[in-house]
C-alpha positions as CSV (number, residue, x, y, z in Angstrom):
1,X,3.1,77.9,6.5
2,X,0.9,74.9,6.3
3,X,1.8,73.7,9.8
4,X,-0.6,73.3,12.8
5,X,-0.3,74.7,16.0
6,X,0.3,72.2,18.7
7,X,-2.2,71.4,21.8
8,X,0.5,73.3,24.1
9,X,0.7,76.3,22.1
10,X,-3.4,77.1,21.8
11,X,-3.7,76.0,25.6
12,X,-1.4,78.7,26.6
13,X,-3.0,81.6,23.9
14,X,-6.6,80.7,25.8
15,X,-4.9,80.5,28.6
16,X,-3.2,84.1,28.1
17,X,-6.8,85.0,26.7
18,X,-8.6,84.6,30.2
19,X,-5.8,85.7,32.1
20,X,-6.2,89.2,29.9
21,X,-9.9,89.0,30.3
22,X,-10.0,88.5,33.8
23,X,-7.8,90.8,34.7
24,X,-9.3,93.9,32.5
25,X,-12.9,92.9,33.8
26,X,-11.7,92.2,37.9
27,X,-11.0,96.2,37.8
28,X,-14.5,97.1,36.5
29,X,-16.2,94.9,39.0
30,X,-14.1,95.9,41.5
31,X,-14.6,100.0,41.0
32,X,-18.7,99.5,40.1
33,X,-19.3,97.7,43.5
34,X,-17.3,100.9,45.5
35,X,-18.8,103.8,46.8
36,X,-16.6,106.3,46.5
37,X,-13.5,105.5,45.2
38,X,-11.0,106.2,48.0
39,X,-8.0,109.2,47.5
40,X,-5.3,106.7,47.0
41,X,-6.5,104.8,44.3
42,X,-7.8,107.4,42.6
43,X,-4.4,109.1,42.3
44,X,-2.9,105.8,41.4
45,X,-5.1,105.4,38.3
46,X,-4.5,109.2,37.6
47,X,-0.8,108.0,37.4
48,X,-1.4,104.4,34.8
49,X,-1.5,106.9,31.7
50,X,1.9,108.0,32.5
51,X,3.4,105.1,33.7
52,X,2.7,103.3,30.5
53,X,3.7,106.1,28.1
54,X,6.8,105.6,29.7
55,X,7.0,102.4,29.4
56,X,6.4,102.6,25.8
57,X,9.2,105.7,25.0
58,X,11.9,105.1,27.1
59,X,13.0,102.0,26.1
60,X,13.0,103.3,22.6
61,X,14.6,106.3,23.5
62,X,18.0,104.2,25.7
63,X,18.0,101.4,23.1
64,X,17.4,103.5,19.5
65,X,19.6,105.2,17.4
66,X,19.6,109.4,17.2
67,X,16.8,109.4,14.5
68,X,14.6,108.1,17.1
69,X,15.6,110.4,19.9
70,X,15.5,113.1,17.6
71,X,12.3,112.6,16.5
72,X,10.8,111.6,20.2
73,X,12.2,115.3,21.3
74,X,10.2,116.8,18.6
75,X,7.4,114.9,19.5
76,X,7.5,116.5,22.9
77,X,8.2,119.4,21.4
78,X,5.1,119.6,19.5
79,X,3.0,117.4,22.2
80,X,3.3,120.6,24.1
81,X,1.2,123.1,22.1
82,X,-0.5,120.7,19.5
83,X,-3.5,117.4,19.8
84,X,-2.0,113.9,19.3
85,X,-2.2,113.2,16.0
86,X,-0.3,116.2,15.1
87,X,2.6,115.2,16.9
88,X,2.9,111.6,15.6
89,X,2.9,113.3,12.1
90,X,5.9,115.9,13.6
91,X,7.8,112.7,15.1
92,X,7.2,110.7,12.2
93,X,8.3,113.5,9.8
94,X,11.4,113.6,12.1
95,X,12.7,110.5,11.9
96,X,12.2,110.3,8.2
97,X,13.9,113.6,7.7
98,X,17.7,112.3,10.0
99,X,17.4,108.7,7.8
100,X,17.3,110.5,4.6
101,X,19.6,113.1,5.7
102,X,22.3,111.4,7.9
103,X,21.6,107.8,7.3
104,X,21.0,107.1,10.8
């Protein structure tokens, strides 16, 4: 606990700090200078919500155990009639429900 970081390490956090920065800023500047936003792009940032939830689930969806695919089917389940935080509670309740009952 009581060590130091090294020069290398908090080089390469400010380093992954400006990277981060400049990268989440460069699209901001880039949209506010544009006129119109052109058809393309404007279906490929309809698409980044997507993309990323799925970059999020599947993995733990391929790689977990069946409490965790049972519970992000219920999620889905719910997702499609009931607001966010509703669903967490029904995936959450899920999962808790197959480790208590099966172990898993």
């Amino acid at each position: 606990m009581g060590e130091t970081l090294d020069t290398g390490t908090v080089l390469l956090i400010l380093a992954a700090a400006v990277a981060t920065y400049l990268t989440r800023i460069g699209g901001y500047v880039l949209i506010t200078r544009m006129k119109a936003i052109p058809q393309r792009m404007e279906a490929a940032l309809n698409a980044v919500p997507a993309a990323v939830l799925t970059t999020l689930v599947a993995p733990a969806f391929f790689n977990g155990g069946w409490d965790v695919k049972i519970a992000l089917l219920v999620a889905l389940a719910v997702a499609m009639r009931h607001p966010g935080l509703i669903m967490l509670g029904a995936g959450w309740a899920a999962v808790m429900v197959c480790r208590h009952l099966f172990g898993l």
